[in-house]
C-alpha positions as CSV (number, residue, x, y, z in Angstrom):
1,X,2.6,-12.9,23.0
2,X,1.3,-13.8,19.0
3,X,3.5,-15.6,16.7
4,X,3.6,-15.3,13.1
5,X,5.0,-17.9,11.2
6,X,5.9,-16.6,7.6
7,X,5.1,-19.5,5.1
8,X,5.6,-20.0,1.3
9,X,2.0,-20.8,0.8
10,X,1.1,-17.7,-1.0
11,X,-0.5,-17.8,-4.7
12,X,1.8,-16.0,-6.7
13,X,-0.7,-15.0,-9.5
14,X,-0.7,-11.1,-10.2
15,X,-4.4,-10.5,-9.5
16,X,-4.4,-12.7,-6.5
17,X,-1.3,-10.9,-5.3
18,X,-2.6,-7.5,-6.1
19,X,-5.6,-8.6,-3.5
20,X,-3.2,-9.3,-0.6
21,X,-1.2,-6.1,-1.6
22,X,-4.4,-4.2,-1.5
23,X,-5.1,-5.2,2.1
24,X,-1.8,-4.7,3.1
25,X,-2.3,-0.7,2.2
26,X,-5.7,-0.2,3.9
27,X,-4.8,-2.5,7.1
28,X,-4.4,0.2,9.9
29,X,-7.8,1.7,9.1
30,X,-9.7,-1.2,7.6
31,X,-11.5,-2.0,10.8
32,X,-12.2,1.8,11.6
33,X,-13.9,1.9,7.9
34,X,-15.5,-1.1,8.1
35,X,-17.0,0.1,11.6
36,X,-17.9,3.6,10.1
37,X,-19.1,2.0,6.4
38,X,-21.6,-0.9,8.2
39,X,-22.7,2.0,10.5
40,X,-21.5,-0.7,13.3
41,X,-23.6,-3.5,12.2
42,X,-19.9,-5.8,10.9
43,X,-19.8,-6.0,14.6
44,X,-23.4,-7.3,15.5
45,X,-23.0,-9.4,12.3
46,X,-19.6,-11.1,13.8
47,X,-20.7,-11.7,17.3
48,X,-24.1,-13.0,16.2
49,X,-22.0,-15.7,13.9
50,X,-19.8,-16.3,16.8
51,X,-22.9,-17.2,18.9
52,X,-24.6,-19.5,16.7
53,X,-21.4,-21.2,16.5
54,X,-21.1,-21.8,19.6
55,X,-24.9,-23.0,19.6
56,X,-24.0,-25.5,17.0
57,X,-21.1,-26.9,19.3
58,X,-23.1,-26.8,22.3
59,X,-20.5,-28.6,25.0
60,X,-18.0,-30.2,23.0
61,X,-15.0,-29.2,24.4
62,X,-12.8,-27.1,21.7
63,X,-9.2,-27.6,21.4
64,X,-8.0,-25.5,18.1
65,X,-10.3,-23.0,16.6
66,X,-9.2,-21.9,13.1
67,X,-10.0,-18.2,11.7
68,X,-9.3,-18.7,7.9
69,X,-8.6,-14.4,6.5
70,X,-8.0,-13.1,10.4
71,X,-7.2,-10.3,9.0
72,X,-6.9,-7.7,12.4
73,X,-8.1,-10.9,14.4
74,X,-11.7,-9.5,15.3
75,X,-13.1,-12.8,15.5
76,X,-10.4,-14.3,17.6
77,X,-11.4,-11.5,20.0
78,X,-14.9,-12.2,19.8
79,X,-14.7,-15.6,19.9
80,X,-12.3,-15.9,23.1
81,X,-14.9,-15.1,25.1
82,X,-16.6,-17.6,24.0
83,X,-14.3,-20.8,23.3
84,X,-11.4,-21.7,25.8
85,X,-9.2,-22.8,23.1
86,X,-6.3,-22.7,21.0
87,X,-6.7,-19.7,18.6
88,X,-4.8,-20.2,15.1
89,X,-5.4,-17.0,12.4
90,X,-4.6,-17.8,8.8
91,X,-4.3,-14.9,6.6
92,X,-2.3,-13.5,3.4
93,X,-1.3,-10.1,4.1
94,X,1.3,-9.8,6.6
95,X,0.0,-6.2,7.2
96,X,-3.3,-7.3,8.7
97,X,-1.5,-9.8,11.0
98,X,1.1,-7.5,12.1
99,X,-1.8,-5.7,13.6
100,X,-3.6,-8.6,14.7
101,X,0.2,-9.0,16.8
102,X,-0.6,-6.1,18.4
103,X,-4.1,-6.9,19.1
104,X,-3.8,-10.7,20.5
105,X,-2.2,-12.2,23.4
106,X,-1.9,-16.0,22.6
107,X,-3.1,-17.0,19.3
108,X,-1.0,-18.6,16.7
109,X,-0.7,-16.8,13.3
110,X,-0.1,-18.3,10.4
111,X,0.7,-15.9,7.1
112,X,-1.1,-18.1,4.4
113,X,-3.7,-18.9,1.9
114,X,-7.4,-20.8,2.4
115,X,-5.9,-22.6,-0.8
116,X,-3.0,-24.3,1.0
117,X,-3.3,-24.6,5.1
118,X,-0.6,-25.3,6.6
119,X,-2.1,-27.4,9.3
120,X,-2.2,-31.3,9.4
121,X,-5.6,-33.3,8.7
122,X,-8.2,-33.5,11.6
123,X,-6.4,-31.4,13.4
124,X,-8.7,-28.2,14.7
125,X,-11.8,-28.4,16.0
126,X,-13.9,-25.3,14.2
127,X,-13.2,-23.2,11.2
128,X,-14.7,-19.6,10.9
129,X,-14.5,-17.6,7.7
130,X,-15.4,-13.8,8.1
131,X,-16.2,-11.9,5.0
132,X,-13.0,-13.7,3.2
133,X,-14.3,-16.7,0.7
134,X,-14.9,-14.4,-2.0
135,X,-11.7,-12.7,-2.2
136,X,-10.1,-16.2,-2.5
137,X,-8.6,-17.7,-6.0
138,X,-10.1,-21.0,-5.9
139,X,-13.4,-21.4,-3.2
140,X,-13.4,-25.0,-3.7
141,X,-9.9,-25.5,-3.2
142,X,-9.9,-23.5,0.0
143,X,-13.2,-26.1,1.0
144,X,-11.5,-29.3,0.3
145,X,-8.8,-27.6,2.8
146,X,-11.2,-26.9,5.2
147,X,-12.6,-30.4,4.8
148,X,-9.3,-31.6,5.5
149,X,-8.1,-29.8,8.1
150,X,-11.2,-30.1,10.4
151,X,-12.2,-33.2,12.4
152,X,-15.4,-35.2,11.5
153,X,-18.6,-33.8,13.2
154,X,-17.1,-30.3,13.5
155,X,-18.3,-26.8,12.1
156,X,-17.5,-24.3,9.4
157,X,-18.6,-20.7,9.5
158,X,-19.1,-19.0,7.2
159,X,-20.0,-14.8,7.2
160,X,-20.0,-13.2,3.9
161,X,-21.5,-10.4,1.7
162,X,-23.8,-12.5,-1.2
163,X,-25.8,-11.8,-4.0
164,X,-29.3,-12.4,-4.3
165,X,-31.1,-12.0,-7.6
166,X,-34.9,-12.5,-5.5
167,X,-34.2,-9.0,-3.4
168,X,-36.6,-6.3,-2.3
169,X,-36.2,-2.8,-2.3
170,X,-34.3,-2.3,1.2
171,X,-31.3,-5.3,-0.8
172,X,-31.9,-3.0,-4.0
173,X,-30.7,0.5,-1.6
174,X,-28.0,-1.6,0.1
175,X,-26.7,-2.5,-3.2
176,X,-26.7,0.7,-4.3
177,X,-24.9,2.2,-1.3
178,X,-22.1,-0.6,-1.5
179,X,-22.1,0.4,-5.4
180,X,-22.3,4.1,-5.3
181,X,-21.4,5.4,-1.4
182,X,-18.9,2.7,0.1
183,X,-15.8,3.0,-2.5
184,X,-16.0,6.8,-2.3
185,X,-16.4,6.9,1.9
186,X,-13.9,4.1,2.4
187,X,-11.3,6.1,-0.1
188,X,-12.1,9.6,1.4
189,X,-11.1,7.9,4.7
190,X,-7.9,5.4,3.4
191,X,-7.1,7.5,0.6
192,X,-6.9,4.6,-1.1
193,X,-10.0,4.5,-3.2
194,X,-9.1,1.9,-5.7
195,X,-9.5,-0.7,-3.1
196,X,-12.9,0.0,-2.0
197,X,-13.7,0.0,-5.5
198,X,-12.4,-3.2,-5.9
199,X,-14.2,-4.1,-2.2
200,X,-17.4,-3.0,-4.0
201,X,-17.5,-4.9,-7.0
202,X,-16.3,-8.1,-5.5
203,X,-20.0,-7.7,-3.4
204,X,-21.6,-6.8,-6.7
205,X,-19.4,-10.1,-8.6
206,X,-20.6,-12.7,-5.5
207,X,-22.3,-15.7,-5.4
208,X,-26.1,-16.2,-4.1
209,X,-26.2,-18.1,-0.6
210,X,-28.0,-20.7,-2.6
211,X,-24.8,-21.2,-4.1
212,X,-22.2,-21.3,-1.8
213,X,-24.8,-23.4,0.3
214,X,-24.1,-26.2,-2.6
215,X,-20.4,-25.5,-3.0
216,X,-20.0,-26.2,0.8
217,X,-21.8,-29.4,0.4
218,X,-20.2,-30.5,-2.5
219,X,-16.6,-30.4,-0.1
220,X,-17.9,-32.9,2.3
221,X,-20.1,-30.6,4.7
222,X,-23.9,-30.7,5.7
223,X,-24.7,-27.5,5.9
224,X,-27.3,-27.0,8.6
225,X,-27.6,-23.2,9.2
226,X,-28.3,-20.2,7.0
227,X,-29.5,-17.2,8.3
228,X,-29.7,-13.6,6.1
229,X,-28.6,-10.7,9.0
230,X,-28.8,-8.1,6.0
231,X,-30.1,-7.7,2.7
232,X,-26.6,-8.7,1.4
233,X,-25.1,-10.4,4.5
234,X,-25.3,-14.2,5.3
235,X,-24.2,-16.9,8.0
236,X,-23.8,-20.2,6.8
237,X,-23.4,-22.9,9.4
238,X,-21.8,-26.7,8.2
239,X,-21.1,-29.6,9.7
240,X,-17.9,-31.9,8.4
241,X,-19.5,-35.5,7.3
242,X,-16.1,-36.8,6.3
243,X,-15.7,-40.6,6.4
C-alpha cells in the first residue's frame, strides 16, 4: 500500500498556509470539479504531458519518477502506465494525499513543499509538475530543488495555466470563463466558493510561458519543449544541464 511520510517541510507563512488549507477543504471533489470545469480536457491535457515525457526519455530506463503537488495522484496513475518506476508524490496538503492513499498502490508520498524536497541530490530520474508552480511561495526556490534533486540529462515537466498578453479572441473567452464562470461552478459544486476564486485569480496573476521558459533556464535546465494545448494551458519540457 501508499506511505505517507509527514515531514516539517512546510512554509509556515499565513498566506502560504491558507493555500494548503484551501486545498485541504475542496480535496474530495477537486478532481470531480476539475473534470466538470475543463469539460474533460485536465485529462487530455495530463496524458498528453505524460506522453511527451516519455518521448523526451525515449529508453532510458527510469528508476524514481517525482510528481512535485500530487495532489489526488492523477499523474502517478497516468504516468504508471507508462514508466516502470518508483513513484514518489510530494505535496502540502495532507488532505489531497490522504486521497491519493486511497487511490495508489505503491508510490511513496511525501507531505511537503517544492521549496524544500526532502529527497537527496541526483537522486530521481524525472520530475513532473501538474498545474502546481504558481501556487508555490518561491518558484525559483522550488527550481533550484528540482535542479538538485534530479540527475544530469534528466527532465522537468512542467503543465500549468499561463498568461499571455499576445492572445486572440478564443484566450480572451477562456479568460473570461476562468474569471467569470469557474469560481461560481466550482463553489456551487464544493460550496466552497472562496477557493475557486482564489483558483481564478491565481490564473488571471500568472506568468507568460515566455517567462517561466527563462525562469527554468535560469535554475540550470535547457528547456527543449513548449507546446500551448489551450489558450491558457502550456507544457514546458527541460532538460537538467547541471555540471
Amino acid at each position: 500500500m501508499s506511505q505517507i511520510k509527514i515531514l516539517l517541510t512546510i512554509n509556515t507563512m499565513d498566506q502560504v498556509r491558507e493555500i494548503f488549507q484551501l486545498f485541504n477543504r475542496i480535496s474530495r471533489k477537486y478532481d470531480l470539479v476539475n473534470h466538470v470545469l475543463s469539460f474533460g480536457l485536465d485529462v487530455f491535457w495530463r496524458w498528453k504531458a505524460c506522453n511527451k515525457l516519455c518521448e523526451y526519455n525515449g529508453d532510458k530506463k527510469v528508476d524514481r519518477f517525482l510528481d512535485v503537488a500530487t495532489g489526488t495522484g492523477e499523474i502517478i496513475r497516468l504516468c504508471s502506465k507508462r514508466f516502470n518506476c518508483k513513484f514518489i508524490g510530494l505535496d502540502p496538503a495532507i488532505s489531497m494525499l490522504k486521497i491519493a492513499k486511497e487511490n495508489l498502490e505503491d508510490a511513496v508520498l511525501l507531505n511537503g513543499t517544492a521549496e524544500k524536497i526532502p529527497l537527496k541530490n541526483n537522486s530521481v530520474d524525472l520530475i513532473f509538475v501538474a498545474f502546481g508552480i504558481r501556487n508555490m511561495e518561491d518558484r525559483m526556490k522550488a527550481f533550484s530543488e528540482f535542479h538538485r534533486v534530479l540527475k544530469k540529462g534528466k527532465y522537468l515537466a512542467v503543465l500549468e495555466f499561463i498568461h499571455r498578453e499576445d492572445g486572440g479572441l478564443f484566450y480572451h473567452l477562456s479568460h473570461l470563463y476562468i474569471q467569470k464562470i469557474l469560481p461560481y461552478l466550482g463553489g456551487m459544486i464544493t460550496g466552497d466558493f472562496k477557493a475557486y476564486k482564489y483558483l481564478a485569480s491565481s490564473i488571471d496573476s500568472f506568468i507568460s510561458a515566455d517567462m517561466l521558459h527563462k525562469e527554468i533556464e535560469s535554475c540550470g535546465f535547457k528547456v527543449k519543449y513548449v507546446e500551448n494545448l489551450f489558450p491558457t494551458v502550456s507544457i514546458i519540457i527541460g532538460r537538467n544541464e547541471k555540471d
